[in-house]
N, C-alpha and C positions, 0 to 999 in steps of 0.2 A: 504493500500500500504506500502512496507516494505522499506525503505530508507536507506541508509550510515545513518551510528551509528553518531548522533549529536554534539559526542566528538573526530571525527574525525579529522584528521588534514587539511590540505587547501586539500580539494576535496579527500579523504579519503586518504592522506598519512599517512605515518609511525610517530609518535606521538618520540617526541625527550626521549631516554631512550640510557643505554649503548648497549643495542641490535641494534637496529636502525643506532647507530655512528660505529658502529663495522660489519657492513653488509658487506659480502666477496664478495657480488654479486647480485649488484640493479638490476637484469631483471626484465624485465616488462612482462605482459602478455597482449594480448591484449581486449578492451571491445568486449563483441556478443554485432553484428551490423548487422547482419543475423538470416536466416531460418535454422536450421541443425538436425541432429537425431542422437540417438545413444540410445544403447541397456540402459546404466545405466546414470543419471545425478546424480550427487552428488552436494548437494549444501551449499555449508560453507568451506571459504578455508583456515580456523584453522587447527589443528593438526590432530581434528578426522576428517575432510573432504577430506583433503590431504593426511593422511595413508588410509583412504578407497579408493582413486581411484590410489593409489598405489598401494596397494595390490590386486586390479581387475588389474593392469597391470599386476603384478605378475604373475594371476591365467591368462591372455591371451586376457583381456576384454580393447577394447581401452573407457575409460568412460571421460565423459565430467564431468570437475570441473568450477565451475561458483563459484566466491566471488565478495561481494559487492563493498568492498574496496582495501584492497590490501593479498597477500597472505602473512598469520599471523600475520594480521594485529590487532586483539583482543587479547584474552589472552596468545596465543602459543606465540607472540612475548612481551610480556609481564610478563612473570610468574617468579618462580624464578629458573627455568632449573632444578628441582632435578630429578633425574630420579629411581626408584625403583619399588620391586615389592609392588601389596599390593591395598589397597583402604582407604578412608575417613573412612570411617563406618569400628570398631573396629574388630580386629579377634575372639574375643568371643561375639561379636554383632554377628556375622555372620552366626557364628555356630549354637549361641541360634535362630536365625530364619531360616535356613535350615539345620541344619545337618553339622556334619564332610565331611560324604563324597560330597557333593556337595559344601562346603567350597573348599574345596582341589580343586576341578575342576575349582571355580571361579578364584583360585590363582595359577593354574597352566597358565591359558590365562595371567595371568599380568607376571610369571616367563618365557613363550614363547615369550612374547613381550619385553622382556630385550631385549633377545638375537636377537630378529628381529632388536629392534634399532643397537646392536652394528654391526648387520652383513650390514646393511645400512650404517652407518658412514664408513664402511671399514678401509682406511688408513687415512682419512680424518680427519687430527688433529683439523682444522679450526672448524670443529661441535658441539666437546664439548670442554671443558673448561679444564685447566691443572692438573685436581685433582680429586680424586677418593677416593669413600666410602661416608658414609652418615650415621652420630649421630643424633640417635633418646634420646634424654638425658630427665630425669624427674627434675622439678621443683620443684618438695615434697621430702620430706623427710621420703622415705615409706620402711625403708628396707626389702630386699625380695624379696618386688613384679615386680620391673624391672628383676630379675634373672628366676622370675616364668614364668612372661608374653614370656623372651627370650624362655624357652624352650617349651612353647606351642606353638608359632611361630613358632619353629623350627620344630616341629613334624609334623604341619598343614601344611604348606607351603614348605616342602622339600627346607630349606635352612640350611643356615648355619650362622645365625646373631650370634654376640659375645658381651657377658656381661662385662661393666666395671664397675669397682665399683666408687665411688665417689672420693676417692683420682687420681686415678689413671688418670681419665680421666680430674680432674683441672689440674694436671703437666700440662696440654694442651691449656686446658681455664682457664683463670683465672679469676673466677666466684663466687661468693661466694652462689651465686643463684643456683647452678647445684649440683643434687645428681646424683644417679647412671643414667649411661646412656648402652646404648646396642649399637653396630657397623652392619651396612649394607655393608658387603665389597664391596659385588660386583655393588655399585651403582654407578650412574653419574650426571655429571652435567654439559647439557648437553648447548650450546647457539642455546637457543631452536627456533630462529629466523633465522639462517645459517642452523639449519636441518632442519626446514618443509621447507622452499621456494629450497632448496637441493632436499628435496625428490621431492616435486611437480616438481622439471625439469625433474628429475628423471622419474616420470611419463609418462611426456612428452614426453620426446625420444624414452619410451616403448609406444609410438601410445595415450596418454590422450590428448584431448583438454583442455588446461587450458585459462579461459579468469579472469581475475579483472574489476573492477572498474563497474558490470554489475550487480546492483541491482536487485533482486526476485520481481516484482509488483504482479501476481499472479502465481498461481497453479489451473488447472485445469485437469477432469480426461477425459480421451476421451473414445473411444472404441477399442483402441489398448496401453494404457496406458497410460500417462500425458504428456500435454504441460504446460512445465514451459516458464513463459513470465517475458522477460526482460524489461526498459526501451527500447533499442531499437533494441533488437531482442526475437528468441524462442527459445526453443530447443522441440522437438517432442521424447520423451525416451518411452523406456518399462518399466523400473523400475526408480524408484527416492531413493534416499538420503538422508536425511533430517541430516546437521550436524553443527547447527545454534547457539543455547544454549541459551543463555543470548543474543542475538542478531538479533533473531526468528523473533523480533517484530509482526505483526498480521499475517505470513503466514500462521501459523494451531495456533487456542487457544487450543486444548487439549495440544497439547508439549509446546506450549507457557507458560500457567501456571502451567506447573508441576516441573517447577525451579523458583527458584528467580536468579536476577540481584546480583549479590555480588561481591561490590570493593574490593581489596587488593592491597597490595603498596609495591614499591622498591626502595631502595636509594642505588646509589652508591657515597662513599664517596670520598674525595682528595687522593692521596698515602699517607700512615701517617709513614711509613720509617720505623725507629729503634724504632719508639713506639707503633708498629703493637704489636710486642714480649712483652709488657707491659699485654696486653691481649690476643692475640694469636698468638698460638706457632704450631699448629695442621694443616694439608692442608687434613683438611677435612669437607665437608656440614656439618654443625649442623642444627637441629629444637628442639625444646622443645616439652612439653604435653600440654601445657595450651591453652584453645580454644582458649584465645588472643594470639599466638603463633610466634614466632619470626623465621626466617632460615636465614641463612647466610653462606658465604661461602668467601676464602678473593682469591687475583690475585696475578700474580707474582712482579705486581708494589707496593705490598704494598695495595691497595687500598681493600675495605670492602663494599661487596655486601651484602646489609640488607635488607631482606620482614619479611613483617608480617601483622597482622591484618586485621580483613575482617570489612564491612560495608556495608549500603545501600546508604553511601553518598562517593561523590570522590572529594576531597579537591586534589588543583594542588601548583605548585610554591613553594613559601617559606613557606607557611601555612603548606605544606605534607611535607617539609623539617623536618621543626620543630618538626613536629609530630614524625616523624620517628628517628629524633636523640634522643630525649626526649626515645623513647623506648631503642636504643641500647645505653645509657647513665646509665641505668636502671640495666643491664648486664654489662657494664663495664664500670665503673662509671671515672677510669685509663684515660678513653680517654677521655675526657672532654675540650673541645676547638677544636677540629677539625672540619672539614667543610664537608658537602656535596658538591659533583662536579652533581649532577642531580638525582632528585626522580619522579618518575612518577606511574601511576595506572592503574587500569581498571576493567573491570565487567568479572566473570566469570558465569556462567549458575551453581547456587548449589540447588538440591535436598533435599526436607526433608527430605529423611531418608539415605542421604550419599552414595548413589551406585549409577553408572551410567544408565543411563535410554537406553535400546539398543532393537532393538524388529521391529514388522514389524505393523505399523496400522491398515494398509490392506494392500491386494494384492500387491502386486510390489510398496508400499509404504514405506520404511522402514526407520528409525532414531538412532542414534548415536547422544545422548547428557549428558549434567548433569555431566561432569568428574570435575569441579569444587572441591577442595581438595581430587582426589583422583589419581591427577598425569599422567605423561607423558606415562608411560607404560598402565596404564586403557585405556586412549587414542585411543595409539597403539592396544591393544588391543580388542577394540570396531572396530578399521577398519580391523584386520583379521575376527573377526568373524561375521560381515557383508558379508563381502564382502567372506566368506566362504560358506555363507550361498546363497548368489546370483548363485556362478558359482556353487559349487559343492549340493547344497540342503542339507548341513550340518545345523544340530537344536542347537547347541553352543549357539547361541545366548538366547534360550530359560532359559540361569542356568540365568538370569537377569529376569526373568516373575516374581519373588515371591515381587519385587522390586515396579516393577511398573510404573504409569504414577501419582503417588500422586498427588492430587491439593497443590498448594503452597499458595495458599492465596490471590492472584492476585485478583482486587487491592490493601486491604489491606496486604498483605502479606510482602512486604518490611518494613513495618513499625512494625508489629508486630515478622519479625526477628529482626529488629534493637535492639526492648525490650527485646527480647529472648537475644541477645547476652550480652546486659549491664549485662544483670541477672546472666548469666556464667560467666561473668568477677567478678560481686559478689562471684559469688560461688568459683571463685580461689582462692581470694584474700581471702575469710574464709578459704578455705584449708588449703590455706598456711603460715596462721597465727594460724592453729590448729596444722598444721603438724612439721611447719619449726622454733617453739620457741625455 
């Protein structure tokens, strides 16, 4: 039986974060406490749950969205809002295991789904956040190969990313840690917790049933397609959903183990004033290269939005405070004495081999998960080409088949990434005591 996430707040609210205090519009939905039917249920009402039955409104389809606890309530309202095109898993990863041109086509669905979010935000400033673009900056000291990487990006991906070199781009941070970095102009960032619960009303109005706080007990298949059962109701669909991730708990184990559970963590700090400019001068997202990888991005109060790091464990309170200042202390060491104003965490659903897991089981059973570092547009992404494939019989979803349903390890699995990761964190800290002397 699949339960509200045990780290939920009193009866699965919203987990105190600056998303959460900054909510433009607490609607509620209601729990299924009934019998109902409907051609598609979608169930997980994360990012990818709620752009698929958005985007079946889109295409004309009224779908039912069912979430356990609250709508973006896991890591859509938790993350760190960057929004770009692109995925986890490297662009010359991708190529070396399908091909250019079928690269190209994966990264056109994430360059489509840009533009889907910003044509959904509309005029609606309250959605993202005041600042635009997004630094992908290196940690080594490699010259070159930021300038190389930029232009194979640019060939693969029909964009337009721009190379900085390392002075250029500390005028901005003041880092002693940053070498060359490259610019994503057209990126966002986005308060990723006022657009999905946006889009889901959105939904809404365009004919979706949206319910919360209505836990998954089972899945079963009928002879006219599945009845998903609630605590205290059904729903009777043709096609199902599946948009779970790290959250899945026992409703299917094949999607269930083909991710692990992985925390990451956000602090937002006090407004630090005139001694923001001591280290940042830039009003744009940063992230680094290094798998222990930091992003950040600051507000117009001064104040300094910090994530980073992943694990199998989620430390809360001052314990996560400490952790997190300890890291952006590391990078700018200038700011030394200020305070966090609230840090909080959570599990995303990550795949071993870094791409999101999109595809149909069986029959009118299909899944969207695993977006786990490969960001809000993958997401997006994952509910056009579902939910393309439901109304129109469009195969898009198929460029994800070479990906797969990987086993992750499950039980052991968490434990044996936790090792994996310390070991990558070895392996930076060699780097960059080979590269950065």
């Amino acid at each position: 039986m699949a339960k509200p996430y045990a780290r939920a707040g009193e009866k699965g609210e919203y987990i105190d974060s600056y998303y959460s205090r900054t909510l433009n519009e607490d609607k509620t939905f209601p729990e299924l406490c009934e019998q109902i039917t409907t051609p598609v249920c979608v169930i997980g009402g994360g990012m990818a749950g709620v752009a698929t039955a958005h985007s079946l409104v889109e295409k004309g389809l009224k779908p039912v969205l069912i979430e356990a606890n609250r709508i973006g309530w896991g890591p859509t309202g938790r993350n760190g809002g960057f929004v770009s095109s692109g995925y986890s898993k490297g662009a010359r990863d991708i190529v070396k295991q399908v091909g250019e041109s079928h690269a190209r086509e994966l990264y056109k669905l994430t360059n489509d789904a840009l533009g889907t979010v910003n044509r959904r935000i509309g005029d609606r400033q309250d959605l993202k956040e005041n600042i635009s673009g997004h630094f992908e900056v290196s940690w080594f000291n490699e010259p070159g190969v930021v300038e190389k990487n930029v232009d194979f990006i640019n060939d693969l991906m029909g964009v337009n990313y721009q190379f900085w070199p390392k002075d250029k781009f500390r005028d901005y941070f003041h880092s002693d840690h940053y070498h060359d970095a490259y610019l994503k102009p057209d990126a966002l960032q986005l308060h990723s917790l006022n657009y999905t619960c946006h889009s889901a009303r959105e939904a809404e109005k365009g004919g979706a049933r949206v319910f919360e706080k209505s836990p998954v007990t089972e899945i079963t298949k009928t002879p006219n397609g599945w009845k998903v059962t609630t605590e205290k109701g059904s729903i009777l669909a043709d096609q199902i959903v599946m948009c779970c991730s790290a959250y899945i708990g026992g409703l299917n184990f094949k999607l269930s183990n083909a991710t692990l559970p992985v925390a990451t963590y956000v602090m937002l700090t006090e407004p630090l004033g005139d001694r923001l400019k001591d280290a940042i001068e830039g009003k744009w997202g940063v992230s680094d290269n290094r798998v222990s990888s930091n992003y950040y991005r600051t507000f117009d109060d001064t104040s300094l939005f910090w994530g980073g790091r992943v694990s199998m464990f989620n430390p809360t309170g001052r314990k996560l405070e400490q952790i997190m200042m300890k890291d952006l202390l590391l990078v700018y060491p200038q700011l030394k004495g200020i305070k966090a104003d609230v840090a909080w965490g959570g599990y995303m659903g990550y795949p071993v081999h870094k791409m999101p897991q999109i595809g149909e089981l069986e029959p009118g059973f299909w899944y969207a998960q695993g977006f786990g570092g490969s960001g809000m547009t993958a997401t997006v992404a994952g509910g056009e080409v579902v939910s393309d494939a439901i109304v129109n019989g469009d195969e898009r979803y198929k460029l994800f088949e070479p990906f797969g349903l990987d086993y992750a390890g499950k039980p052991f699995g968490p434990i044996v990434a936790q090792t994996a990761y310390w070991l990558f964190q070895l392996q930076d800290a060699y780097k960059e005591w080979r590269l950065n002397r």
